[in-house]
C-alpha positions in Angstrom: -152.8 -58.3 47.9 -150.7 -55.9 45.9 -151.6 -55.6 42.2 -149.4 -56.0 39.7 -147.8 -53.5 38.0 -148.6 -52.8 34.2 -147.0 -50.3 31.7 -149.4 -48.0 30.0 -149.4 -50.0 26.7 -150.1 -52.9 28.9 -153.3 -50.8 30.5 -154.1 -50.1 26.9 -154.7 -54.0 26.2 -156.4 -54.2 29.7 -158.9 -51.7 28.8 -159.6 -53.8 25.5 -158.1 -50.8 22.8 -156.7 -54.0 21.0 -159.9 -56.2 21.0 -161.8 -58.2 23.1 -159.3 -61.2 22.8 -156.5 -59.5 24.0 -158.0 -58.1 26.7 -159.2 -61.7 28.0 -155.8 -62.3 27.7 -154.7 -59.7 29.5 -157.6 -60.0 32.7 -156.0 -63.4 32.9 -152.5 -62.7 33.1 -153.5 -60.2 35.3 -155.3 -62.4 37.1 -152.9 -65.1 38.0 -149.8 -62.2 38.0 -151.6 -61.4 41.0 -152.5 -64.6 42.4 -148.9 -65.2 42.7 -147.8 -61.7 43.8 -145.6 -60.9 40.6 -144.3 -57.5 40.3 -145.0 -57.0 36.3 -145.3 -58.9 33.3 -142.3 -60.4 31.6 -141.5 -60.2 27.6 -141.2 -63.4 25.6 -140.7 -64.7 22.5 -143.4 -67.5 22.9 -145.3 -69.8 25.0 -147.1 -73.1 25.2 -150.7 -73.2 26.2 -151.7 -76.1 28.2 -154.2 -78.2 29.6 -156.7 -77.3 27.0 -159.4 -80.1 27.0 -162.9 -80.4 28.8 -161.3 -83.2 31.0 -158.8 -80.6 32.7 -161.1 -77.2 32.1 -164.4 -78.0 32.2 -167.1 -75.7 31.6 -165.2 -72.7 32.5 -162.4 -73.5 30.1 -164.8 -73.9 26.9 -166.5 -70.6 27.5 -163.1 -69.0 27.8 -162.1 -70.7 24.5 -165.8 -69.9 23.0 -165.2 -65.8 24.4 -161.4 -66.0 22.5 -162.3 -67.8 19.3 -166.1 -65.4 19.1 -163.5 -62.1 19.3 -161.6 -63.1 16.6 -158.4 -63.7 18.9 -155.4 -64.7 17.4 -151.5 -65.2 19.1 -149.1 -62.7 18.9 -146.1 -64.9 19.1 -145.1 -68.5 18.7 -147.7 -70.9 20.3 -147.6 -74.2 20.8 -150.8 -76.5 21.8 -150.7 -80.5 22.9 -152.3 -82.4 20.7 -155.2 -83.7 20.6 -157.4 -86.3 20.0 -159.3 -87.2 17.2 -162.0 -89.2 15.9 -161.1 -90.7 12.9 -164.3 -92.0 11.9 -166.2 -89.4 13.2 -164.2 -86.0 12.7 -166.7 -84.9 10.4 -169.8 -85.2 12.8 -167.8 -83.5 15.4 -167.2 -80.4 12.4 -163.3 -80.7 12.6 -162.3 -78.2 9.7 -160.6 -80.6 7.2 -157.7 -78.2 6.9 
């Protein structure tokens, strides 16, 4: 399988000079960039993160979301989310921030 290809500034992230959350990022971009055989990464101007609930992710996918939200993490461009569910009588007990 032939890796993808990554600019220096992109090997930069990779090697986690930009934090810990960007270079998850970056492992999994990596990651499925190769997968699916992709020459390089592609600039955009934002993106929509999906299937982000235990029901699709699992385990795997809360530890991922634990390891970005521990970092510190934030987006570095417009990102949208589905929404989700929430207990109305209960959001409290399940420490929803009120804001």
């Amino acid at each position: 399988m032939k890796t993808m290809y990554l600019t220096r500034e992109e090997e930069k992230v990779l090697d986690g000079e930009y934090g810990e959350g960007q270079r998850l990022a970056m492992k999994i971009l990596c990651a499925l960039g190769d997968f699916f055989e992709a020459e390089r990464l592609i600039s955009v101007q934002s993106a929509h993160v999906s299937g982000v609930s235990y029901k699709t992710g699992g385990d795997a996918l809360i530890s991922t979301l634990e390891k970005f939200a521990s970092s510190g993490a934030k987006t570095s461009i417009l990102t949208t989310l589905n929404p989700g569910g929430v207990d109305l009588e209960r959001w409290r007990d399940l420490r929803v921030d009120e804001n």
